[in-house]
C-alpha positions in Angstrom: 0.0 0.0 0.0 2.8 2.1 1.0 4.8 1.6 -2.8 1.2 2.8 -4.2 0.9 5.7 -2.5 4.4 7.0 -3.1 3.9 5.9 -7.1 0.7 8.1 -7.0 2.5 11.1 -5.1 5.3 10.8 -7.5 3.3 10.0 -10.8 0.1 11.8 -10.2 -0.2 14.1 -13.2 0.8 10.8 -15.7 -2.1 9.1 -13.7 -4.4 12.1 -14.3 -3.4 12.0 -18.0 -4.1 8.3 -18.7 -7.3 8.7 -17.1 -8.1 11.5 -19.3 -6.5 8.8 -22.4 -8.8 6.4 -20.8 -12.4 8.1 -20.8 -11.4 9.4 -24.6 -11.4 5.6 -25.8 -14.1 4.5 -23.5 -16.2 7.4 -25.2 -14.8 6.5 -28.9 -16.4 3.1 -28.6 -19.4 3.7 -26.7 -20.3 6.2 -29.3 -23.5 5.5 -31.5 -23.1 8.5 -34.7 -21.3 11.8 -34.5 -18.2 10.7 -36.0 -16.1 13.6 -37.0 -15.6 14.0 -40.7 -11.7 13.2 -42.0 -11.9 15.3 -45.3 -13.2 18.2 -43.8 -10.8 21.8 -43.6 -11.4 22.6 -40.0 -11.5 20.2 -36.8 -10.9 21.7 -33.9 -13.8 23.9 -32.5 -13.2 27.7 -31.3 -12.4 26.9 -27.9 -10.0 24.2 -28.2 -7.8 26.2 -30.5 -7.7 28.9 -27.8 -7.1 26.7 -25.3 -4.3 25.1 -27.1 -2.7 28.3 -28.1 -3.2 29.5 -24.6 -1.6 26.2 -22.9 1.3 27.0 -25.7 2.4 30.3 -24.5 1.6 30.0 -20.6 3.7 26.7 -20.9 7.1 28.5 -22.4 6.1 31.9 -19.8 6.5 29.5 -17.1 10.0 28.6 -18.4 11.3 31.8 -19.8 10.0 33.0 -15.9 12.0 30.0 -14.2 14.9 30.7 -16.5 15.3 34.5 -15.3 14.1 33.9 -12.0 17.5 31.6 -11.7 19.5 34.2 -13.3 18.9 37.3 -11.1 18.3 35.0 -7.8 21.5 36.3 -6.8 21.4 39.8 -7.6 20.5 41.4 -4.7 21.6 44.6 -2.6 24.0 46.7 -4.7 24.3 43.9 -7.3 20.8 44.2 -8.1 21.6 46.8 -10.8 22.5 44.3 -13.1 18.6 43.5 -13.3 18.0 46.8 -15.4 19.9 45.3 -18.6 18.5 41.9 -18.4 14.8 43.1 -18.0 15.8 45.1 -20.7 16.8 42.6 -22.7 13.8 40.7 -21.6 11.8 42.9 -23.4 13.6 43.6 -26.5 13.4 39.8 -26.8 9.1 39.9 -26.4 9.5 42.5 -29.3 11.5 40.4 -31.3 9.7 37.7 -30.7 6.2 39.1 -32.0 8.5 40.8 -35.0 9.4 37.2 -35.4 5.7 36.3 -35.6 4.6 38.8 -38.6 7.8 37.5 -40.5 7.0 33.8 -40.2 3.7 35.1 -41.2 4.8 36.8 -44.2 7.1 34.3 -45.4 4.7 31.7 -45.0 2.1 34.0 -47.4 5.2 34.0 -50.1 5.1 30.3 -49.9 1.4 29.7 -50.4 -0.3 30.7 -47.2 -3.2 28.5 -46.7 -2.0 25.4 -49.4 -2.3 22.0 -47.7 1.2 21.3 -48.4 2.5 24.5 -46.3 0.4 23.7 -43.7 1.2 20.2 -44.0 4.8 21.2 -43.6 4.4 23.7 -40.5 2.4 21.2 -38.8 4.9 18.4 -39.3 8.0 20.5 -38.0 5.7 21.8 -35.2 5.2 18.2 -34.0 8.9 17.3 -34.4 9.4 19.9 -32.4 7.6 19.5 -29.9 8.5 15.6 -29.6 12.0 16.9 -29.0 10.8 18.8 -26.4 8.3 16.2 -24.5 11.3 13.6 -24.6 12.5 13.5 -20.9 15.7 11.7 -21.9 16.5 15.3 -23.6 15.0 17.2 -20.4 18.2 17.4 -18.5 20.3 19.4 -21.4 17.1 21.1 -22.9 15.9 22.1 -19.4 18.2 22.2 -16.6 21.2 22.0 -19.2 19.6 25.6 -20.5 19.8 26.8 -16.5 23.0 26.2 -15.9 24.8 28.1 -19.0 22.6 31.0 -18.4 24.0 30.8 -15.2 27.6 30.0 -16.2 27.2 33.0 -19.0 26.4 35.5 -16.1 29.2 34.4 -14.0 31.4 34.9 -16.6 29.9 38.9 -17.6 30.0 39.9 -14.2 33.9 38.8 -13.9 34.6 41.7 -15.9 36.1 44.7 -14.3 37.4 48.1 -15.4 35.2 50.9 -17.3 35.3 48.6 -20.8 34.6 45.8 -18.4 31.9 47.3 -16.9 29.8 48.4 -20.5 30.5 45.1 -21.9 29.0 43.6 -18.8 26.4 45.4 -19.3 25.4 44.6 -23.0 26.1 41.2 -22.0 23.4 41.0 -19.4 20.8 42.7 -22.1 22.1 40.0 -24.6 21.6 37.4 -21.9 18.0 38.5 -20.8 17.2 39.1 -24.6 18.6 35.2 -25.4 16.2 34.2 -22.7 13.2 35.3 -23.9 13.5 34.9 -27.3 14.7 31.6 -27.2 11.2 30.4 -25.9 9.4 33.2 -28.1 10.6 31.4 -31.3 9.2 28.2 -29.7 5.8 29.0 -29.4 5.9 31.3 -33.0 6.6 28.2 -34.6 4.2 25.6 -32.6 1.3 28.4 -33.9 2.1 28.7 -37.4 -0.1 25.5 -38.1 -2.8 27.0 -36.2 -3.0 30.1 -37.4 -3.1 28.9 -41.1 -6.0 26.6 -40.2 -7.9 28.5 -38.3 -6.9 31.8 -38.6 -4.8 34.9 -36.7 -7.9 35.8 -34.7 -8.7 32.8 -32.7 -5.2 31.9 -32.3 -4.7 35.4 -31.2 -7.1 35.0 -28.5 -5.5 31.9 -27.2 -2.3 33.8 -27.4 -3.8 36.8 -24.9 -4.9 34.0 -22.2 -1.7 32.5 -22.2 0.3 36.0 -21.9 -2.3 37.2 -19.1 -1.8 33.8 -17.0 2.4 34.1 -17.4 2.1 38.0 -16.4 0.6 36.8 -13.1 2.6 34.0 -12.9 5.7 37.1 -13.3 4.4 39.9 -11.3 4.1 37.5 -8.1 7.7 36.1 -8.9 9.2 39.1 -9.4 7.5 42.0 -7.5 6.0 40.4 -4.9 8.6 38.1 -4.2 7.0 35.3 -4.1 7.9 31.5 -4.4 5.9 29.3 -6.5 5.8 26.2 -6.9 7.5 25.9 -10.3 7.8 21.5 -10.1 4.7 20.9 -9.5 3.3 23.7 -12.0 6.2 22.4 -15.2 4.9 19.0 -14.4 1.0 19.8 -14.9 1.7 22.0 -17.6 3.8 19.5 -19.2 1.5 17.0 -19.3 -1.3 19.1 -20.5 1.3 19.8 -23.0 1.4 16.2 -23.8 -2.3 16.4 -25.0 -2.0 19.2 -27.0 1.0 17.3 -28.5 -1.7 14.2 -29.6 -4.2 16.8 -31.2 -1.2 18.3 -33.0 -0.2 15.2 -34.5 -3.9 14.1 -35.0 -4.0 17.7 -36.7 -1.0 17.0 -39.1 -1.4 13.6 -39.9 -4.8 14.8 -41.4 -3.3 17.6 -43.1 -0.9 15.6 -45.0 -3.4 13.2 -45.6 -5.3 16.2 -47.5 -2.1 17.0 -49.0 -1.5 13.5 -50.8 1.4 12.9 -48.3 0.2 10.1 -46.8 -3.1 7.4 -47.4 -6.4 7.1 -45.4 -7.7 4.1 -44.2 -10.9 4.6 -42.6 -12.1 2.1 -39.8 -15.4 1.1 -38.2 -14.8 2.9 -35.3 -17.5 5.3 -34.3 -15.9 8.7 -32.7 -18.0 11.2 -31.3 -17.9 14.9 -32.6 -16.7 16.2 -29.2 -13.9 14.1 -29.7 -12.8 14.9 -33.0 -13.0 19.2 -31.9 -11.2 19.3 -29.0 -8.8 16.4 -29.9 -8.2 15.6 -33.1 -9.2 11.9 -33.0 -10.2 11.1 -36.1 -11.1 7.1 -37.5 -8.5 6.4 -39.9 -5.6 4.2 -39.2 -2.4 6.7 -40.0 -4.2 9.1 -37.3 -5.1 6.9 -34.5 -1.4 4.6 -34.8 0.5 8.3 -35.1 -1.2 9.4 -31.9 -0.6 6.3 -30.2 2.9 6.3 -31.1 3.6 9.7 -29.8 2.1 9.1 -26.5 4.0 5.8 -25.8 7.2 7.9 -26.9 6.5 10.6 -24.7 5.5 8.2 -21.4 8.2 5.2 -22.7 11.1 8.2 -22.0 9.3 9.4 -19.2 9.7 5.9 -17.4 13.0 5.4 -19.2 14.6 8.2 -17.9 13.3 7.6 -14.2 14.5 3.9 -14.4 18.0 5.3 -15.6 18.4 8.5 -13.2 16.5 6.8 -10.3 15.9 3.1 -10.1 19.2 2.2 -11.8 21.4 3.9 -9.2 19.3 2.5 -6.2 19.6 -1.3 -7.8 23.1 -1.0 -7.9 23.7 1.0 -4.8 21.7 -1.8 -2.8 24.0 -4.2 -4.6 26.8 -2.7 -3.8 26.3 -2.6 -0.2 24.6 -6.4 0.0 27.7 -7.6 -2.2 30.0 -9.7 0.6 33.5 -8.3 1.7 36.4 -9.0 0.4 34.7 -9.6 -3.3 36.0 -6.6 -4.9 35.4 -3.3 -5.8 32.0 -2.1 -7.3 32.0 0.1 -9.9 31.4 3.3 -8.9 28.1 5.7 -10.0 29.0 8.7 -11.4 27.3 11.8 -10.6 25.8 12.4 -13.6 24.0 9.1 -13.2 23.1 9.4 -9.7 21.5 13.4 -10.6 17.6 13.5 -10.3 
């Protein structure tokens, strides 16, 4: 009982999000009519796109806040100066990120705008993307890898010293904030392409707003009123949250090149109601449903994968070690790299 209740403290929002899994396919096969059309243009109703696009931004606010919280942690008293220039750089990266919106936007025009093979294409690399990003065997140098060379990249500005020293300090610190920001700005500009061809700048807009609103509050209570959140628990939530948007997103593409001639349909007897197909992207074709499948068990295969390697692994041999009898050698070592959780 005890092994059950630590799994569920532990695991809880992977729990949550196989229930969610779970109820989806009970409802798929339970369903008498309603299935979703495959050949239609648009899916996904009004309020799943903004939710989606919403769930997008607040996800990579919550980073880009974690990311400068770390950085100016220690800038405090007569060091906290050197906030000015990365807050500024903060926001010259915002700016460049919406700039960077209006060009994707524009260059996607050039290439065809609305054809099903562009949005084929920006739906593809949005979902390659974002599998990169769901893989938690890349989480420790995507992630906390990220952390530590702002961190390392501060260090190394503030080690500067004379008058030169001090104005290229400076300019570092508004390169570093901009770098930040802009880093996860480019992120969610390319994960809404494919959404805003679909269904259009407005709706996607609106998602867009949400999201900025909830990672304003998220940063005015980190940063003014000083406040400690609790970051874990609110990555993990978002993340797997994330992981759904990640299914309708493939769901989403594999449609689109289906549309585009990139790939063949093969309908199946398998009534799915509309609900389903509008806020998911669950459509009853084979390519779709073994896609979506796929990326799930890629997504909670490295989850578990990585855990067994950074956790379990260590403990197994650790408990090995120290039952092993004396005198029978010596164990290899664990590095600390391994060990890290």
């Amino acid at each position: 009982m005890t092994t059950i209740h630590h799994s569920v403290r532990r695991h809880w929002p992977l729990y949550l999000g196989g229930l969610l899994v779970a109820l989806l396919a009970w409802s798929a096969f339970e369903a008498h009519g309603g299935t979703p059309e495959p050949g239609a243009g648009e899916h996904l109703s009004h309020g799943a796109v903004v939710l989606d696009s919403a769930l997008l931004v607040f996800r990579e606010g919550l980073e880009t806040i974690l990311v400068l919280a770390a950085v100016t942690a220690s800038m405090v008293g007569a060091a906290q100066v050197y906030r000015r220039p990365i807050a500024l750089g903060a926001a010259t990266g915002f700016l460049a990120s919406v700039a960077t919106w209006f060009l994707a936007a524009w260059v996607l025009g050039q290439l065809g705008g609305g054809g099903l093979a562009v949005q084929a294409a920006t739906g593809l690399l949005a979902v390659i993307v974002l599998l990169v990003v769901m893989n938690w065997f890349f989480h420790k140098v995507y992630w906390t890898g990220w952390i530590q060379n702002r961190n390392r990249h501060k260090r190394e500005i503030l080690s500067r010293s004379g008058v030169d020293g001090r104005r290229a300090a400076m300019w570092g610190l508004i390169l570093l904030g901009l770098t930040s920001v802009y880093r996860e700005g480019f992120e969610v500009v390319l994960f809404l392409q494919n959404l805003r061809l679909t269904y259009g700048a407005g709706t996607v807009l609106e998602g867009v707003a949400l999201g900025l609103t909830l990672t304003g509050a998220v940063g005015v209570i980190t940063f003014l009123a000083h406040k400690h959140m609790p970051y874990k628990r609110m990555l993990v939530l978002t993340g797997v949250m994330l992981g759904i948007v990640l299914i309708v997103m493939v769901g989403e593409s594999v449609q689109e090149m289906q549309l585009a001639g990139w790939l063949p349909e093969t309908t199946v007897a398998l009534s799915i109601p509309g609900w389903v197909g509008l806020w998911f992207a669950v459509f009853p074709t084979v390519e779709g449903l073994v896609a979506q499948v796929l990326a799930a068990a890629l997504v909670l295969g490295s989850y578990f994968g990585a855990e067994y390697w950074r956790i379990k692994r260590p403990r197994k041999q650790m408990a090995a070690q120290a039952a092993a009898p004396r005198g029978a050698g010596p164990q290899p070592s664990i590095s600390a790299e391994t060990t890290a959780s």
